[in-house]
Structures are given as structure tokens and as C-alpha cells.
C-alpha positions in Angstrom: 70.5 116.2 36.9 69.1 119.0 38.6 68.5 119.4 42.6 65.5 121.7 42.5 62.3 121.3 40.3 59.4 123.2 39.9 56.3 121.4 39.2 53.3 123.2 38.0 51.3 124.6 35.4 52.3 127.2 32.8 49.5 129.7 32.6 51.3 132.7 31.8 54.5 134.0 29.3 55.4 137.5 29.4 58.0 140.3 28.6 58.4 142.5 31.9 57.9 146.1 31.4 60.8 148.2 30.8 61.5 151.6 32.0 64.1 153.9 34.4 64.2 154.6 37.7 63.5 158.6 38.5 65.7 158.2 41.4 69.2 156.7 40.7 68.7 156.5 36.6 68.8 152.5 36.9 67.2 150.7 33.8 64.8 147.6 34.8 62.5 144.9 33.6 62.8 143.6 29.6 63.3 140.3 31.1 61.1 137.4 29.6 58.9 135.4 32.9 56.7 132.4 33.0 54.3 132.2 35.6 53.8 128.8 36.6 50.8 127.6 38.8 51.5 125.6 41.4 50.0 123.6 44.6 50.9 124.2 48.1 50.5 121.7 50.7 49.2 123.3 54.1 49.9 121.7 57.7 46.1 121.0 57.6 46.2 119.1 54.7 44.7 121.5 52.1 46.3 122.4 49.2 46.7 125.9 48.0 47.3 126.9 44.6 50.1 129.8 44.2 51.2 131.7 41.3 55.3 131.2 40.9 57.6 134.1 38.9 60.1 132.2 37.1 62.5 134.5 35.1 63.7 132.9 32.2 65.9 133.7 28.4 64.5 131.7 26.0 60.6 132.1 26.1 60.4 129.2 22.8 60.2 126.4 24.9 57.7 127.7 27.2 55.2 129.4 25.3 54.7 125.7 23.3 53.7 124.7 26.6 51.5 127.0 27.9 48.2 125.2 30.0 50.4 122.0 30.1 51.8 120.7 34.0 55.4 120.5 33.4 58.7 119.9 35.7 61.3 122.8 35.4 64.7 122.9 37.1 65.7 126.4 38.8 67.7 127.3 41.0 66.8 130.0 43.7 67.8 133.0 45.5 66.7 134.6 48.6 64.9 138.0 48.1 63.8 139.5 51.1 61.8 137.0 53.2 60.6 135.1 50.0 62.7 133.0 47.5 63.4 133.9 43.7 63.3 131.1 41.1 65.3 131.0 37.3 65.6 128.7 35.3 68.6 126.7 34.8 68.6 126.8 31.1 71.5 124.2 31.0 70.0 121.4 32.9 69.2 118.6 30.4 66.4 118.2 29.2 65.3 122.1 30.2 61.8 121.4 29.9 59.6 118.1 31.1 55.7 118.3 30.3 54.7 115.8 33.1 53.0 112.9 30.6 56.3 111.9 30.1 57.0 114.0 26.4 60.0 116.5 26.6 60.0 119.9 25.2 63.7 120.3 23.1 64.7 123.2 21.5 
């Protein structure tokens, strides 16, 4: 069992651009990311709908999913004044489309 879920929509599955930093030679991106859509409850009552960066490794069981609402355990990281999200690939099942059916690999 997981602590933190993400509930939302997958919309998006991509492979990060890769390149290297002019300045200190660093190499970045190459990682795989889902974007999830997801809704945000305001102290008004509105709800806002945010796009959510998840970096994940195995792209499979996400791209099956694409347009479906699904529950995803992460865990998080602070990253400046905003949180980072991954996903925690060995939570069990790693994948929940919200009618109830799990996505296994």
C-alpha cells in the first residue's frame, strides 16, 4: 500500500529531450514523463484543472492508458517552492484505471 496517490487523467507520454549543458558539460533529460491531468480544489469551491509531471521508467503501462482517469502512487520531492512527483514503480498494483480494472505488466 502506498501513502500518496495521484488521481487524474493521462493525456500525455513523452521522452524528454536530451542534450548538454554549455556551462558545466552536465548531460540531461532522456527520462520518459506522463503528464497526468488533474483537478484542484480552490478555497472558493471551484475546481481547477492542472497539468502534473510525473517522471516515470517503464512508459508500457502508461501509454495503454492514455485518455483513461487512473490512480498512481508516487512519492514526492520538494523542488524549489513546488513539489516533484515519480512514480513508485514497486507499489502493487502500479497502475489503477479508476473503473476498477488494473493495468499489469
Amino acid at each position: 500500500m502506498n501513502y500518496l496517490t495521484l488521481n487524474g487523467r493521462i493525456d500525455n507520454v513523452l521522452l524528454t529531450p536530451e542534450g548538454v549543458n554549455k556551462e558545466t558539460g552536465e548531460a540531461y533529460g532522456g527520462r520518459h514523463r506522463v503528464q497526468l491531468i488533474i483537478e484542484k480544489r480552490l478555497k472558493n469551491g471551484e475546481v481547477a484543472k492542472e497539468f502534473v509531471n510525473l517522471n516515470v521508467e517503464d512508459v508500457h503501462l502508461f501509454k495503454r492508458a492514455i485518455g483513461a482517469f487512473v490512480s498512481v502512487p508516487v512519492g514526492a520531492m520538494p523542488d524549489g517552492r513546488s513539489v516533484r512527483f515519480y512514480h513508485d514503480r514497486l507499489s502493487d498494483p502500479p497502475l489503477t484505471i479508476q473503473e476498477g480494472l488494473t493495468v499489469q505488466e
